[in-house]
C-alpha positions in Angstrom: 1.5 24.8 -28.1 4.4 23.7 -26.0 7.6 25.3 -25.6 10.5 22.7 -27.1 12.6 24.3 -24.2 10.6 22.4 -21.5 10.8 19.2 -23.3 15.0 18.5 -22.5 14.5 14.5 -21.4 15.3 11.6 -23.8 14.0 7.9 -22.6 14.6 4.1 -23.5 11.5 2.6 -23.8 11.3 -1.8 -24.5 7.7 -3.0 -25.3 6.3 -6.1 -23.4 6.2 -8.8 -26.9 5.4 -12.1 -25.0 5.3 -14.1 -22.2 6.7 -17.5 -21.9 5.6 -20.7 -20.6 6.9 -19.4 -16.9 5.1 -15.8 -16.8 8.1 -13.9 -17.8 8.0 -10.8 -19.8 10.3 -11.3 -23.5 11.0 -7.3 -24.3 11.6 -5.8 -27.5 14.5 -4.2 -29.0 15.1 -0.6 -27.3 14.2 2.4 -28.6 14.9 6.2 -27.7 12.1 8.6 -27.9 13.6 12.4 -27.3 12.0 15.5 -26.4 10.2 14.7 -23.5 8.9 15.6 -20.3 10.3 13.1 -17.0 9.1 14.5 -13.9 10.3 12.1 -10.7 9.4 12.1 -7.2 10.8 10.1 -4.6 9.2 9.0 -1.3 9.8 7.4 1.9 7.4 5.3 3.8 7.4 3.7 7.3 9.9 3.9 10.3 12.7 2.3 11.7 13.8 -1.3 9.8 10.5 -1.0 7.7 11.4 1.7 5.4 10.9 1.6 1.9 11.1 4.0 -1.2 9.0 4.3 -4.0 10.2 6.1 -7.5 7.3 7.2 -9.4 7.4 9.5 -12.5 5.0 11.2 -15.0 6.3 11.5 -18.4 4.9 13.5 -20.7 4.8 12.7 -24.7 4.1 15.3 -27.2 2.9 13.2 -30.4 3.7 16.0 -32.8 6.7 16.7 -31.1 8.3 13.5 -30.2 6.7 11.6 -33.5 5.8 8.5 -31.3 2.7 6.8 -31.1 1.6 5.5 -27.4 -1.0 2.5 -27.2 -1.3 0.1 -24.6 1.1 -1.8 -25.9 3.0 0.4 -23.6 1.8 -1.4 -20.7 4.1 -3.2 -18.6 7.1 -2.2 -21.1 10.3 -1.0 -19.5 11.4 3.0 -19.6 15.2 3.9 -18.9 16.2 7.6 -18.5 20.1 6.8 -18.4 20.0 6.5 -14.4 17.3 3.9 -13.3 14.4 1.1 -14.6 11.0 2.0 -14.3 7.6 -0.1 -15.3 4.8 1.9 -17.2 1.5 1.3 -14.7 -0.7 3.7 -16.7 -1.1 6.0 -19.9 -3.7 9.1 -20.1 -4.2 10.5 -23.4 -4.8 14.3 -23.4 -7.1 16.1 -25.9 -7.5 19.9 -26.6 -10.2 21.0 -29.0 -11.1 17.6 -29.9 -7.4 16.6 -31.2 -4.6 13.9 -29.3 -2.5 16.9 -27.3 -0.3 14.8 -25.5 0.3 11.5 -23.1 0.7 11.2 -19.4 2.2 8.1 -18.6 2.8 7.1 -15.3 5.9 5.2 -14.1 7.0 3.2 -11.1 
């Protein structure tokens, strides 16, 4: 099992509902899962005046911890952690012993 200590993060997370006639996303209503796991990285690419930085994260979601379910309904929807926006791009469920462990859902 996990250590609760490890699990200190708390996230905003708005589901994709529709989109309209013009492609854009309608989101949900927020809600805050707690006790999770947010690790960031930032990176630089290319030189000069062709620089740009990418925020990707992993988040990590402990089902019988945390008491959320993840589906792909997640997709697309919108994750804040208090200090900046990020997109989910992907979700990995995790077994152990034939049983849902946890999610890995990546962020950009």
């Amino acid at each position: 099992m996990i250590d609760k200590r490890l699990l200190q993060d708390t996230i905003n997370v708005q589901k994709v509902q529709e989109k309209n006639d013009f492609g854009d996303l309608a989101y949900s209503a927020p809600f805050t899962v707690k006790s999770v796991r947010f690790d960031r990285s930032i990176s630089n690419k290319g030189v000069d005046n062709l620089k740009s930085r990418d925020k990707t994260g992993t988040i990590f979601v402990y089902p019988s911890i945390s008491k959320v379910d993840v589906d792909k309904s997640w997709l697309e929807a919108t994750i804040n952690d208090g200090s900046c926006d990020y997109i989910v791009k992907s979700i990995q469920p995790n077994y152990l012993n034939g049983k849902l462990f946890s999610y890995e859902i990546g962020v950009v």
